[in-house]
NULUM-599818 format. One line per field, with one value per residue (C-alpha): residue in three letters; x, y, z. Coordinates in nm, 2 decimals, decimal comma, m for minus. Layout:
REM residues N
residu [ALA | ...]
xx [X | ...]
yy [Y | ...]
zz [Z | ...]
//
This chain:
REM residues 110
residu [UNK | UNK | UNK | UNK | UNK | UNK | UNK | UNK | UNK | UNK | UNK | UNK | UNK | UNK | UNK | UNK | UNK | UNK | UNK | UNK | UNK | UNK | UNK | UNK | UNK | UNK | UNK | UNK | UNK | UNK | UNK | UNK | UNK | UNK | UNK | UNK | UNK | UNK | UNK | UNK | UNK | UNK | UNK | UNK | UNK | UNK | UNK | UNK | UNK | UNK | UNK | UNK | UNK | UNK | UNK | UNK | UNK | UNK | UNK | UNK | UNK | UNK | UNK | UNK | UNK | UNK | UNK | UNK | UNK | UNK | UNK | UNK | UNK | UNK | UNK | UNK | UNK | UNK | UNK | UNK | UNK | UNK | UNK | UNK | UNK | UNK | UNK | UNK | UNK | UNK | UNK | UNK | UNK | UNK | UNK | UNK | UNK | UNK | UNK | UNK | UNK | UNK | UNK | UNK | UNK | UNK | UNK | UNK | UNK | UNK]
xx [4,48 | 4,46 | 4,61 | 4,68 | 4,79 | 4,96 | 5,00 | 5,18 | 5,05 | 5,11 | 4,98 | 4,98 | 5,26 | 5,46 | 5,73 | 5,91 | 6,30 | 6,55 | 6,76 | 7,10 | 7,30 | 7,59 | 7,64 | 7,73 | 7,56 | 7,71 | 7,41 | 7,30 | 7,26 | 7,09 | 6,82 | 6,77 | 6,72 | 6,48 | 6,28 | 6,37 | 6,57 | 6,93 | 6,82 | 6,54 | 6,84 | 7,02 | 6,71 | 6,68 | 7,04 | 7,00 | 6,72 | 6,87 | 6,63 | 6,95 | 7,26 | 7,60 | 7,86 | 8,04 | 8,04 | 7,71 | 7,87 | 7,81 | 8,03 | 7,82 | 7,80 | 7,52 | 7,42 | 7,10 | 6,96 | 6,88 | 6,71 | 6,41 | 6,45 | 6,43 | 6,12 | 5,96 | 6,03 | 5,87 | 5,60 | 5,51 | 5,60 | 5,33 | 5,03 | 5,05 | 5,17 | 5,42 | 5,77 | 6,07 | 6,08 | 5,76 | 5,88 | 6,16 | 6,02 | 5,78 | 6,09 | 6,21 | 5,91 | 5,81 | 6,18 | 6,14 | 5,82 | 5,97 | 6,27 | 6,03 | 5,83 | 6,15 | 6,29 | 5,90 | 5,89 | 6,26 | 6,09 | 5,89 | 6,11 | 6,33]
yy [m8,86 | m9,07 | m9,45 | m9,61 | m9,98 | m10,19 | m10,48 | m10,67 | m10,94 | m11,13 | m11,22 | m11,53 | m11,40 | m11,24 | m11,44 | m11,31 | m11,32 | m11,52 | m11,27 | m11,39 | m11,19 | m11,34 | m11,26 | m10,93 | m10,77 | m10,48 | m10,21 | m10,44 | m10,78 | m10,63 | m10,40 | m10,75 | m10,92 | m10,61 | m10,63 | m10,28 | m10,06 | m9,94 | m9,59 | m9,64 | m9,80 | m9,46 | m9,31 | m9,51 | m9,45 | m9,08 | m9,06 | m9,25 | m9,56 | m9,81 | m9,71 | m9,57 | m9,81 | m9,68 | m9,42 | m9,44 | m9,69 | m9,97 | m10,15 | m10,04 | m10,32 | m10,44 | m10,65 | m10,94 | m10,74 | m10,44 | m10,62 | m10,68 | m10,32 | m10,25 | m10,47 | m10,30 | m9,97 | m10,03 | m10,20 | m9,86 | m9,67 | m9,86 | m9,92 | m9,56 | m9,38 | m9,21 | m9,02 | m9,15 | m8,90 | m9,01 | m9,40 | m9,27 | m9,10 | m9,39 | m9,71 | m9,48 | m9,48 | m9,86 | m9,92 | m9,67 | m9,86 | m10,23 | m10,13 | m9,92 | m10,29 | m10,47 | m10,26 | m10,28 | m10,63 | m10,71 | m10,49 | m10,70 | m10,99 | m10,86]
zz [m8,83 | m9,10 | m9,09 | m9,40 | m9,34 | m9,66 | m9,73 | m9,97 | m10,16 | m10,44 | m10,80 | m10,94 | m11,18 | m10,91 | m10,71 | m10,42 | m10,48 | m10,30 | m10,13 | m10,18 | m9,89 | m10,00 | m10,37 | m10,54 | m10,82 | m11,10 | m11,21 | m11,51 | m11,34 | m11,05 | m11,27 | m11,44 | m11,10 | m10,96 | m11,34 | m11,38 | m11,61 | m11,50 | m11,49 | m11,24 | m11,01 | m11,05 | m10,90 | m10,61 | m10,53 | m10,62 | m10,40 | m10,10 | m10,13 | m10,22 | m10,01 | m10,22 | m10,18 | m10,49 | m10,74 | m10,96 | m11,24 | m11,42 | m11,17 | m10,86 | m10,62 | m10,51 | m10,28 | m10,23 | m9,97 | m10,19 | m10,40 | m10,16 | m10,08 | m10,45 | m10,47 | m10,19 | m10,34 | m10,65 | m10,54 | m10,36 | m10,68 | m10,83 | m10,57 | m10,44 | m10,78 | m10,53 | m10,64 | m10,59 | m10,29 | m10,13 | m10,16 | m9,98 | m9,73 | m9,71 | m9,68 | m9,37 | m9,18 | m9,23 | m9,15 | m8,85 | m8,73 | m8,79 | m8,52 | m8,27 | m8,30 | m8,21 | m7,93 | m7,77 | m7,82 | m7,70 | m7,36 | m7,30 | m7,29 | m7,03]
//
């Protein structure tokens, strides 16, 4: 079995967002916000990557958290060349790992 362990880092040009949980976005603002085009948003919706919360429209809400997510997807779009259905694939199992991490860790506090 093969591990493969990533890491994000960060370029001197590259500066992580805010997440602002508490503001709203439409598609335009938040491609703007994620540095990528509305119709790569589509495909992380399409794809399950960013949750639904409205019919595909310009006036999709989104929300500050998905920006992160959005941010994570691309970055491993970009380091690992991987299809929209790989990143996929590849947000649930780092999210899947992350809560097996907590429920261990909240274990052993008990």
């Amino acid at each position: 079995m093969t591990t493969i362990q990533y890491q994000e880092s960060f370029s001197q040009d590259y500066t992580p967002s805010e997440i602002m949980d508490d503001h709203s976005f439409d598609l335009i603002h938040f491609a703007e916000a994620c540095g990528q085009s509305p119709e790569w948003v589509m495909q992380l919706i399409e794809h399950g990557i960013l949750p639904d919360r409205s019919p595909v429209t310009p006036a999709s809400t989104f929300l500050g958290e998905d920006i992160s997510r959005a941010q994570r997807a691309y970055r491993l779009q970009r380091d690992f060349d991987a299809s929209f259905t790989a990143v996929a694939m590849m947000l649930d199992l780092i999210d899947e790992v992350q809560e097996l991490r907590r429920e261990v860790k909240h274990l052993h506090f008990k």
